[in-house]
N, C-alpha and C positions, 0 to 999 in steps of 0.2 A: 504493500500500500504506500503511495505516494504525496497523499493526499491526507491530512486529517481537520479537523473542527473541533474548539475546545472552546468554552463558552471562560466569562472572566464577566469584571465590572470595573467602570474606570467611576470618576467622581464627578458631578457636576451640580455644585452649588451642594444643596441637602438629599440630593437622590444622585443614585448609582445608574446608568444606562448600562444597558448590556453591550458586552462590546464580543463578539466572534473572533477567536485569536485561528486564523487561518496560514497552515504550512505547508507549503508544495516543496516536493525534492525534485529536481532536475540532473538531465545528466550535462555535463557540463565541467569547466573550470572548478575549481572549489569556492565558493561566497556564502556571505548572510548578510541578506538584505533583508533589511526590517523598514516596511511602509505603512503607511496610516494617522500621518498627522502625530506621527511620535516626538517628544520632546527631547532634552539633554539626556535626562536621566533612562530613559526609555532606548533611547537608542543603544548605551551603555549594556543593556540588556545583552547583546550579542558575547559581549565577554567574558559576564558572568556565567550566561546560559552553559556555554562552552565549559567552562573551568569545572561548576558544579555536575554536569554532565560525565567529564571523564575523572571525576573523584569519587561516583556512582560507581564506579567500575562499567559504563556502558562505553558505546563506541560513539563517537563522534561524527554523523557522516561523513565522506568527503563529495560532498557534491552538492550543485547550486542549492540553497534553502533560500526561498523567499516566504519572507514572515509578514501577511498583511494584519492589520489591525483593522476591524470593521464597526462600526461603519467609517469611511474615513473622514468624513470632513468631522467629526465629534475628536478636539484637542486632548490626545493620551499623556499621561504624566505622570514619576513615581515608580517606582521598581514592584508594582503589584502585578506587574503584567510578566515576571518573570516565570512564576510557576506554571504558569498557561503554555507559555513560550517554548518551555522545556518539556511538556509532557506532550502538546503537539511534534516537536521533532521525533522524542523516541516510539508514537504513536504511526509515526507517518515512515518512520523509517524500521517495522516490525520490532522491534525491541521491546514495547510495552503492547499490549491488548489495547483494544479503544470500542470494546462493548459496552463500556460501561462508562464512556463519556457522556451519553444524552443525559442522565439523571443529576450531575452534577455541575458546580463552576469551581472555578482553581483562582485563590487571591493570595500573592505572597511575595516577597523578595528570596532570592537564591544566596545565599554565601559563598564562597570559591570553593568552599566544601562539599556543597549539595546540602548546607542545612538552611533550613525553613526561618527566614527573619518576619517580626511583624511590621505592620504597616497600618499608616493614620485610615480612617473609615473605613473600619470594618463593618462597626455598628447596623450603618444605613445601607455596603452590601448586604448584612445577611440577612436585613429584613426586605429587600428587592429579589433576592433571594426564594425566599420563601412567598413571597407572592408566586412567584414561577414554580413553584411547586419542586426546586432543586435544593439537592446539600451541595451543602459548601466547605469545602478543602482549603483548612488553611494553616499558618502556623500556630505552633499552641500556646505560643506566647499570647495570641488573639483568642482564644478558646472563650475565656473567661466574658469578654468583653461581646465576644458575637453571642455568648448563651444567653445575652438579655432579651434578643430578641424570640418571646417565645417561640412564636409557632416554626421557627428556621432548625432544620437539620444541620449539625455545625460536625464536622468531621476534620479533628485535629491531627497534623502530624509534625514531626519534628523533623523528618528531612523531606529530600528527591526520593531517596530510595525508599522510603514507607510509604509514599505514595503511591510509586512505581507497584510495590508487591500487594499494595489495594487492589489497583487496577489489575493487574495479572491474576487476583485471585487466590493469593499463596498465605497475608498473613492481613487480613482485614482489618482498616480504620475505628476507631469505636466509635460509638457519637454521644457527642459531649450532652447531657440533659439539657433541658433549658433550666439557668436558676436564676428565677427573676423575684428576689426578696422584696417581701411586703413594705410599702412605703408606709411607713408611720409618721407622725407629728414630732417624734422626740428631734430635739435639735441639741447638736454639741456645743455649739456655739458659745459665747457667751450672755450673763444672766442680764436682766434689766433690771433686777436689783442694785447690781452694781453700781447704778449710776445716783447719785446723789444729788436731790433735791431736782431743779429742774422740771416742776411740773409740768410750764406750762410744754417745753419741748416732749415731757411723756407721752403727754394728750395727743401730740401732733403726730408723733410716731405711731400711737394707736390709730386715730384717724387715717392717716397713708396706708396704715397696713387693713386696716379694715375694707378701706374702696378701690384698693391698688395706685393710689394717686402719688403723684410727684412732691417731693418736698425738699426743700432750699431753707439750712441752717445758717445764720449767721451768730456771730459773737466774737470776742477777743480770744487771740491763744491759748489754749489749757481748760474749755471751759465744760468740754465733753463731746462737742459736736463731733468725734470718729465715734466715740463710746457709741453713743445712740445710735449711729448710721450700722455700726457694725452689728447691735443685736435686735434689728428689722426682720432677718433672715427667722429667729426666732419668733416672732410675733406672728408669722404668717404661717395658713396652714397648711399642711399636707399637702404633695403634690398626686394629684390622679396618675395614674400608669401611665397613661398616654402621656402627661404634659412631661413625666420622667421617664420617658422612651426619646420626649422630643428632645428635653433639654441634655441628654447624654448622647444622643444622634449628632447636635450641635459639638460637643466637647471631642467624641471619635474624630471629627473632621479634622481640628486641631492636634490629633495627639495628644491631647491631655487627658481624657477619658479616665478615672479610676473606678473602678465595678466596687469598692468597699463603699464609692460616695452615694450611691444608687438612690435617688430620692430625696436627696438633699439640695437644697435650693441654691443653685450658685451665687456666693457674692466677687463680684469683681471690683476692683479699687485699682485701675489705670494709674502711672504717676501722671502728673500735667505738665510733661514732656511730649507724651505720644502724638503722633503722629495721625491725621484725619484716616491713612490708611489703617492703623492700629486701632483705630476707637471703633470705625465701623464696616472697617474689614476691605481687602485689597488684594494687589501683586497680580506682577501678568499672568500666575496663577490664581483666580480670584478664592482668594480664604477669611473665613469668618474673623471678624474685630471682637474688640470688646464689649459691643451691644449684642453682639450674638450668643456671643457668650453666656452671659449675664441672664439669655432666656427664661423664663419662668422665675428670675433668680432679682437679684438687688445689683443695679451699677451707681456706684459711689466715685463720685466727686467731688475728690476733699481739693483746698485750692482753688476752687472754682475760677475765679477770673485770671489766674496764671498761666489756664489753659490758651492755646492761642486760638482766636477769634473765630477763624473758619475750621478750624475742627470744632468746635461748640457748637455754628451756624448748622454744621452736617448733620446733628442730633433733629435736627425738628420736624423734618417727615417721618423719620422712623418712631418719633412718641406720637407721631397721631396714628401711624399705619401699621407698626408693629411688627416690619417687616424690610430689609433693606435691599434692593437692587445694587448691585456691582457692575458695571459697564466697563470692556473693554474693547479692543479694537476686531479680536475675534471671540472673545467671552463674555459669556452675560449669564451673572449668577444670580439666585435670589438665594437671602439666608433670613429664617425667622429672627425678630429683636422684639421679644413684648416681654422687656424689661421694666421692673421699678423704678424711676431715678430716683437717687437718693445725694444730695451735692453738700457741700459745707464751704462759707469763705468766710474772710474777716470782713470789719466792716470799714478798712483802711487799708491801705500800705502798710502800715506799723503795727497795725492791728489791735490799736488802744482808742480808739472812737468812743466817746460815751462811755469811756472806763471807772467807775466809782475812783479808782483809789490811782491813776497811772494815769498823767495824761501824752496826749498825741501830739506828735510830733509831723503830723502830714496838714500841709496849706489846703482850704477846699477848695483850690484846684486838682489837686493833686489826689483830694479824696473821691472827687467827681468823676476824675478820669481814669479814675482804679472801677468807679461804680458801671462806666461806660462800655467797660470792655464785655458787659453780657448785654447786648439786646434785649432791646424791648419785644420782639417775637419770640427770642427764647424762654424770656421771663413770665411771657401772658399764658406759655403751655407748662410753667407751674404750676400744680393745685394751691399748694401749702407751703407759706412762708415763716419763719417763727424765729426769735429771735432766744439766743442761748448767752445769757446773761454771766456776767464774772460774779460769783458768790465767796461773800468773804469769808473768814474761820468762824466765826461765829454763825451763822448762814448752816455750812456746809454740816458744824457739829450738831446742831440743832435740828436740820431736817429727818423727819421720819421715814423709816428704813422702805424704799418702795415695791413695787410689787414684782411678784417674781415674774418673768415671761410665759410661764404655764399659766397664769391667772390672764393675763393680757390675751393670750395666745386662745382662751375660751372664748371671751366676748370676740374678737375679732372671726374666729369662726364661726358664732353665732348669727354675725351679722352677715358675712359672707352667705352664711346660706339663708338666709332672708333674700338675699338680693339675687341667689342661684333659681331660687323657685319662683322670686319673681319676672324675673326678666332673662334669665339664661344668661347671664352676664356679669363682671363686678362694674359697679358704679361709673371707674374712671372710663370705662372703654364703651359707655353707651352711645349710641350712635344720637345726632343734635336734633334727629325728628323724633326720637322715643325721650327726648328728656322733658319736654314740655306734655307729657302725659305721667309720667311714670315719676317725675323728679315737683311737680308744679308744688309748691306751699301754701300755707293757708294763707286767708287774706290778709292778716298783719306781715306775715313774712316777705308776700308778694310786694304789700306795700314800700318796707324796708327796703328789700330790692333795687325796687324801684326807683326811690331815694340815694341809696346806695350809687348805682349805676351812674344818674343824673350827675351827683357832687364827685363822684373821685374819677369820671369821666374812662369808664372802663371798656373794652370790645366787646362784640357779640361772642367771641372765643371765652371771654373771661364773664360773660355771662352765666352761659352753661355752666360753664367749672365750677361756679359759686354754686351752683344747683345740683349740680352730683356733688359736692363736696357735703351742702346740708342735707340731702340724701344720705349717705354714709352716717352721719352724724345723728339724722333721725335712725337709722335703723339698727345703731347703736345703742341707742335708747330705747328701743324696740317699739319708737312714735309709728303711727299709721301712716302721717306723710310730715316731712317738715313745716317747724313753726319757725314765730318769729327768733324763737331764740338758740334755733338750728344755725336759720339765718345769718343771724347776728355772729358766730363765732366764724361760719366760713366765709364772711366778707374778712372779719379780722384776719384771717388768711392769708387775703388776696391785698392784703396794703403794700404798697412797694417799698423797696428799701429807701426812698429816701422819705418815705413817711414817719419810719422808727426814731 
C-alpha cells in the first residue's frame, strides 16, 4: 500500500477542525515533502518524523513521500501533526496495519526517540473528537487533561512504538476513563474575613458578585483594594460543567491547563505593562489574552490608569459582547471573554488625594491628567465604583471581625438564582430591551432616577446599569422589584471619580 489516510486536529480559535494527514510513496529520488499550508514548526516535522521513526526500530522508506495536510488552505501549526505524520508513513509503506485507522485520530509531538510529547489543546480536540464519534491517541502526558472531556475515548500512549503495536494488534492501548470531578463551591482562595473594616467596599464586592457586574476600587496605597479584588473569586458560585469545560477549553489553548484546578474560577491579574496583544489575545498565530483567560473567572486591574491607553480602549466590546475576535491577515479567530472586571487605582500620582493623615504632593493638573488616562467610555461600562478609604489604628483595631466568604458566598447564590429563574441570565449581561421590563422600579425609585439622570447628566448606557445594578440589589434583598432605596445606593455607584 502506497497510499494511507490518518485523521488529526489542528486549532483554530476555540474549536479543533479536522484536518486529513495524507501520505503517498512514490518511486523516485528519495524526498519529504510536506504541503498544506504548514508552518515553521510543522515543516520541522520531516526531521523529527524521521529520527523517531528509525529509533522505533522501523525502516525509513527510501522513496519520494509526499505529506499533504488537508484541507489546505486551513493554517497548520505546532508539532501535533507529528504523530499522524508518522503513522501514515509506516501505514503506507506496510510496516504498520491501517485497519484500524477509521475509528480513531492521532495528536502528538515525536521526540528523536519515538517518544510521545504533549501539546497545548488537547482539551477542545478530544471533545471535537468525540463528537465524530472517534478515540483519540495521544500522549499521556495529555491523558489526564483530555479525560475531562466526558463523553471522548482518550487512548494514551507513551511512544511511536505502542502505538505502532495498537494498530498491528499485538499489545492494545487502554483507554483512559473519563474523570471529570464534581465542581463544588469550596474555594481555596483567600477569606473575606480577612479584610478589615471597609464596609462600604464589602457591600460592593457582594453587589459585583451577586449580578456579575464590573467594579473600579479606588483609594491610597495599602488600603486593601488587591485584598478585596482577590477574594471575588470566592464570593461567586459554582461553576456549571459546561461553563468549566469552557473555561478549561480556554486554559488547554494556552498551555496552562491544570486538571487538579477543574472548576475553579480563574482569576487573572495582568501586570500594566502588557501588551493590547496580551490582554486580549494575539500573534500571527492568533492565541487567547488575558480576557480569555479570565472566562467565567475575575480579570483584575490593579494600577488601572498605568495601563497604557489603547490596551484599556481594547477592553470595551469585549464587556459588552463577551467575546473577542482576533483578525489577521490570513487568520481570524474568535475566543470567548465573559469575564468579571475587577480594576483598582489610586486617586493621584502619589496616591495621597484626600488622605486623612498624609498629604499630596501632585498639582491638579497633574491629578486630572493621571484621572484622564481612563475614558469616559471605559468608565460608563462600569457598574460599581467605591471608594477604599485609608483607616487609621484606631479604625482598623476597633472594627468588627467580618464575614467569612461562605456566608457572603450564600446570599450571593441566593440571588443569582433568583435572577436564573427569572430571566435565564445574571443581571449585568441582560440585554437593554429586557431591562425596562424585568429591571423597571417603583415609582419613587423611577422618580429618583429620573432626577438622578437629569442632574449628574448620565448616558443611556449608564442608565441601564443603574437599573441592573438596583436589580441585583433588590434581589439581594429578596425585594419583588426595586425601590427607591435600591435606587438610591446604585446611583451612589455610578458617581465619577471626580465626584468623591
Amino acid at each position: 500500500m502506497s497510499l494511507a489516510l490518518v485523521r488529526t486536529r489542528a486549532l483554530d480559535g476555540l474549536g479543533a477542525p479536522e484536518v486529513t494527514v495524507e501520505v503517498h510513496l512514490a518511486n523516485g529520488l528519495p524526498a519529504f515533502n510536506l504541503v498544506g499550508l504548514p508552518d515553521t514548526e510543522v515543516r520541522e516535522a520531516r526531521d523529527r518524523v524521521r529520527a523517531a521513526i528509525l529509533s522505533s526500530q522501523f525502516e525509513f522508506p527510501q522513496r519520494r513521500i509526499t505529506v499533504n495536510l488537508a484541507p489546505a488552505d486551513l493554517p497548520k501549526e505546532g508539532g501535533r501533526f507529528d504523530l499522524a505524520i508518522a503513522v501514515g508513513i509506516l501505514v503506507a509503506s506496510g510496516q504498520v496495519a491501517g485497519g484500524r485507522l477509521d475509528g480513531v485520530e492521532f495528536c502528538g509531538e515525536l521526540s528523536l526517540t519515538g517518544g510521545l510529547r504533549a501539546v497545548r489543546g488537547v482539551l477542545a480536540v478530544a471533545l471535537a473528537a468525540a463528537r465524530a464519534g472517534r478515540g483519540l491517541v495521544l500522549a499521556a502526558e495529555n491523558g489526564a487533561e483530555a479525560a475531562l472531556a466526558r463523553q471522548a475515548s482518550v487512548l494514551p500512549a507513551a511512544s511511536l512504538l505502542a502505538v505502532c503495536a495498537h494498530l498491528n494488534g499485538h499489545t492494545a492501548l487502554s483507554p483512559l476513563p473519563a474523570a471529570v470531578p464534581a465542581v463544588t463551591s469550596a474555594c481555596a482562595g483567600p477569606d473575606l474575613a480577612e479584610v478589615c473594616g471597609q464596609l462600604q467596599a464589602r457591600r460592593a464586592l457582594e453587589v459585583a458578585a451577586a449580578g456579575a457586574h464590573s467594579l473600579l476600587m479606588f483609594g491610597p496605597p495599602g488600603t486593601g483594594k488587591s485584598m478585596l479584588a482577590q477574594r471575588l473569586p470566592g464570593l461567586l458560585p459554582a461553576m456549571s460543567e459546561a461553563e468549566a469545560l469552557e473555561s478549561a477549553a480556554v486554559s488547554s489553548l494556552d498551555g496552562a491547563l491544570d486538571p487538579a484546578r477543574w472548576g475553579q474560577r480563574p482569576f487573572r491579574a495582568p501586570h500594566h505593562s502588557a501588551s493590547a496583544a496580551a490582554l486580549v489575545g494575539g500573534g500571527a498565530t492568533p492565541r487567547p489574552g488575558e480576557i480569555s483567560l479570565a472566562h467565567h473567572g475575575v480579570l483584575f486591574l490593579d494600577e488601572l490608569p498605568e495601563f497604557d491607553r489603547r490596551v484599556l480602549e481594547s477592553l470595551r466590546e469585549p464587556l459588552e459582547t463577551g467575546a473577542v475576535t482576533v483578525s489577521r491577515v490570513r487568520r481570524r479567530a474568535e475566543f470567548p471573554a465573559r469575564f468579571q472586571l475587577v480594576a483598582a487605582m489610586n486617586p493621584c500620582p502619589c496616591g495621597y488625594a484626600g488622605h486623612p493623615r498624609r498629604s499630596c504632593s501632585c498639582s491638579p493638573d497633574q491629578v486630572a491628567r493621571y484621572r484622564r488616562r481612563l475614558s469616559g467610555p471605559l468608565l460608563d461600562r462600569v457598574d460599581l465604583m467605591v471608594e477604599v478609604p485609608a483607616l487609621g489604628v484606631e479604625e482598623l483595631a476597633a472594627a468588627p471581625a467580618g464575614e467569612p466568604s461562605a456566608a457572603v458566598r450564600a446570599r450571593v447564590e441566593r440571588a443569582r438564582q433568583v435572577q436564573l429563574a427569572r430571566q435565564g441570565t445574571v443581571n449585568a449581561r441582560l440585554e437593554a430591551g429586557r431591562v425596562a421590563a424585568l429591571c423597571a422600579p417603583d415609582a419613587a425609585g423611577a422618580a429618583l432616577l429620573a432626577q438622578a439622570i437629569e442632574r449628574l447628566n448620565l448616558s443611556a448606557r449608564a442608565y441601564h446599569r443603574i437599573l441592573r445594578v438596583a436589580r441585583t440589589l433588590a434581589d439581594l434583598a429578596g425585594a419583588e422589584r426595586p425601590a427607591a432605596a435600591h435606587v438610591a445606593e446604585a446611583i451612589q455607584y455610578r458617581r465619577s471619580l471626580d465626584a468623591r
